[in-house]
Phi, psi and omega in degrees: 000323179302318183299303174328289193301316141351276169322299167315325176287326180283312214280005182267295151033265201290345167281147211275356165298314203302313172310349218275328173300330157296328171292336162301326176274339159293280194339312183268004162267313160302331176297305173304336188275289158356310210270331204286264171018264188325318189271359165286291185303307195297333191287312177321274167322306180313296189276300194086214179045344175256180168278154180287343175303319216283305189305286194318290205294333190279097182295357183231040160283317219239064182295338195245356161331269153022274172269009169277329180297289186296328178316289192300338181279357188289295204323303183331302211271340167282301166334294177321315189296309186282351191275330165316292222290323196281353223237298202293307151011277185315285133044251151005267215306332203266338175276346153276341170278353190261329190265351168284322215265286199296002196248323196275336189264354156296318172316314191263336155320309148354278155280346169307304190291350188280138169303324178286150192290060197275157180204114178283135155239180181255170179327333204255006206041040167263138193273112167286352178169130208232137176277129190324292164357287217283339178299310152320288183303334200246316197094193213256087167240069207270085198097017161244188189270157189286325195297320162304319184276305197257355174246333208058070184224163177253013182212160156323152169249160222278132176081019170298127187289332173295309190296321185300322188290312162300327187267345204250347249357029156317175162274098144244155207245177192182114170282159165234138163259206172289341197264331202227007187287150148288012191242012187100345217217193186264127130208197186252150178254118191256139158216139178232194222210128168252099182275158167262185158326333145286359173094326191282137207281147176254311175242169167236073137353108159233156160270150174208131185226110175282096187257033183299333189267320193287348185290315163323293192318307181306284183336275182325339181281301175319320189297322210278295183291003150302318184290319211298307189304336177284315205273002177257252199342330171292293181327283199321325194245008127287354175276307173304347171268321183304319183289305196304332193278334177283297210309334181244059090306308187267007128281316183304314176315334199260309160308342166284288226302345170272333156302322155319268193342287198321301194321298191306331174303321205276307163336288187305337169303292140012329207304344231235331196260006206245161152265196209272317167320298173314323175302321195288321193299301186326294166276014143312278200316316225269332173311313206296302199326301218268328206280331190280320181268349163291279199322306170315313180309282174311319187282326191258010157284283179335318192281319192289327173319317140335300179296285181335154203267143171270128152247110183237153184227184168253094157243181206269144160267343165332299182316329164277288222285017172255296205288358164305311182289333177300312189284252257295289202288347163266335176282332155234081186256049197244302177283117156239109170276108162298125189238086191297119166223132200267195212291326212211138176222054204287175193215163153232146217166156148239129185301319164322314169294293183262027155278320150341298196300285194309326163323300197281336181260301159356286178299335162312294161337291165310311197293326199297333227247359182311307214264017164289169167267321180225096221268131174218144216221121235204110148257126221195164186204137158232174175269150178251151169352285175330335186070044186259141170249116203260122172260138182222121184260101214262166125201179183230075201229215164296324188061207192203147137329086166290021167272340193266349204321319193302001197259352194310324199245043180250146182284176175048005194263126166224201198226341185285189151229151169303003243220324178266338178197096184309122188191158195263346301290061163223346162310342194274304181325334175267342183295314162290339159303286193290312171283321161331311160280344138311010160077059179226183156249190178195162199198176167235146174206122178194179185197132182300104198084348188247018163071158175265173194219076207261116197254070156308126205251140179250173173280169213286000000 
């Protein structure tokens, strides 16, 4: 412990306040000794009769020693006090310049690490700092006015996002284009504003954001949705001359076709007198006749499915896809078709459109399955990921080549020959149609001999 303390003492010693304080107590030991001299000597001269020794060394010469003695340990001891204090001061000072040093170089770390372009100004808009970011996009103008380095202008510019944030201490932002920005490009000026206490502003904050790519981005999008709008208004007036062209195809039609149709009926009165080639032409006619107003039939389901206004509700679809089946089965009660349905199906839809849907796959359904032995038609619904109600129509019937699926929802495309299985080839087409417009999809899975799978999604 001795040795410690001992060492502490040498090591206070050694610190130069302490030094500065001994030279002070030599300096005032040295002043008395002076002053003892000097008050020897005046005595010497003045009185005389002695040795000048007899004056120095004779202490009761020297009446006011005393108080020059207490004067100088006074001086001594105001010195000590005030050099604590200038010492404690500094002290103080230096640990607020140190504590500045460490606030300011957090600051530029700070903005250094922001990916965004900052730059501090003063009250006059001379820039006081720029963050490597903002150094880049701008360059370096670290003590001119911002309006010199980036406008070349010789006053503030009209409408400064710094100045409007001094008056108002509001945010305020400014685009730039390519004509008038620095850095070549679109970008944004974000400016806020620092005040002190009294309300007067101490800094100006700018932000610079280069939004040359999101600008592009808009433009291409405007362009794009200019393009997309000519071309829907192209779409809109071919559908509409395409509807006008069924609507009149299919009335224009009907009339020769019922002037066929009759003839051809008046004809079969005939069979006894015709041979058997006139008999086979006859029902040649009278077959194309009937197969021809199924094709109509079907083209002007499409176009309305087309026209009608969609009204959707939440209703069950079980109720429809039953009595669909009661008809399929009185028109064929030659197929007894086992017919799978659960209790409850809900949907969200218009219900007319997707009694359409179910009527064409259904029947679909029916017709593939003739030539099973024991035909079963299955309709059932899950959810999809998406939250989506995936609806589905099942058989065991013929099925299809799935390398072909895509041609299924095509009109007139069929896999079939009329002759295996009689069909108008717009049923799918129209099941697709009609889901399109429920924003869903629709699809096929099936395999040759192992029945089909028809699948559609309505919205959640």
């Amino acid at each position: 412990m001795d040795v410690t303390r001992r060492m502490a003492r040498w090591a206070k010693l050694s610190e130069p306040g302490l030094i500065s304080f001994l030279f002070q107590i030599l300096l005032g030991i040295g002043v008395v000794l002076l002053f003892w001299v000097l008050d020897g000597l005046v005595d010497y001269l003045v009185f005389g009769g002695k040795p000048l020794a007899d004056f120095v060394l004779a202490s009761e010469t020297h009446h006011d020693f005393a108080l020059v003695f207490f004067l100088v340990c006074a001086l001594l001891l105001y010195s000590r006090r005030a050099h604590r204090n200038e010492a404690a001061l500094e002290k103080a000072l230096q640990n607020a310049l140190e504590e500045a040093q460490r606030e300011r170089a957090k600051m530029e770390g700070i903005f250094e690490a922001l990916g965004e372009a900052v730059s501090i100004q003063d009250p006059d808009l001379k820039v006081l700092y720029q963050n490597p970011a903002h150094q880049r996009m701008t360059g370096a103008h670290a003590g001119r006015y911002c309006y010199e380095a980036y406008r070349k202008e010789s006053a503030a510019c009209a409408g400064c996002h710094i100045l409007g944030s001094f008056e108002d201490g509001k945010v305020h932002r400014a685009e730039l284009g390519p004509e008038a920005s620095a850095t070549g490009g679109y970008v944004e000026l974000i400016g806020s504003s620092l005040k002190g206490s009294d309300g007067k502003p101490l800094f100006g904050i700018e932000i610079v954001r280069d939004i040359t790519a999101r600008k592009l981005a808009e433009q291409e999008t405007a362009a794009l949705n200019a393009a997309l709008t000519h071309q829907a208004a192209e779409l809109q007036q071919a559908n509409q001359e395409l509807e006008a062209f069924c609507h009149a195809i299919s009335h224009d039609m009907r009339a020769p076709l019922t002037r066929v149709y009759s003839s051809a009926q008046e004809l079969r009165g005939y069979r006894e007198q015709l041979d058997d080639n006139g008999r086979f032409f006859v029902d040649l006619v009278h077959d194309g006749c009937i197969q021809m107003e199924a094709l109509l039939d079907s083209l002007m389901v499409l176009c309305r499915v087309t026209e009608v206004e969609i009204s959707c509700t939440t209703f069950d679809l079980v109720p429809s896809a039953r009595e669909i089946a009661a008809q399929l089965r009185q028109d064929y009660p030659e197929r007894p078709v086992t017919f799978r349905v659960p209790e409850q199906l809900p949907v969200y839809g218009d219900p007319q459109l997707l009694r359409v849907v179910l009527e064409n796959l259904l029947s679909n359904a029916w017709k593939y399955s003739a030539k099973v032995e024991a035909p079963v038609v299955e309709l059932g619904s899950q959810r999809t990921e998406q939250g989506e109600t995936l609806i589905f129509i099942r058989d065991n019937g013929a099925g299809f080549d799935s390398t072909r699926a895509g041609q299924l929802f095509q009109p007139f495309k069929r896999l079939h020959t009329y002759r295996e299985f009689p069909g108008t080839g717009l049923g799918l087409a129209t099941v697709r149609r009609i889901v399109r417009r429920h924003n869903g999809r629709v699809w096929g899975e099936g395999e040759p001999g192992r029945g089909a799978t028809f699948y559609f999604t309505l919205p959640g």
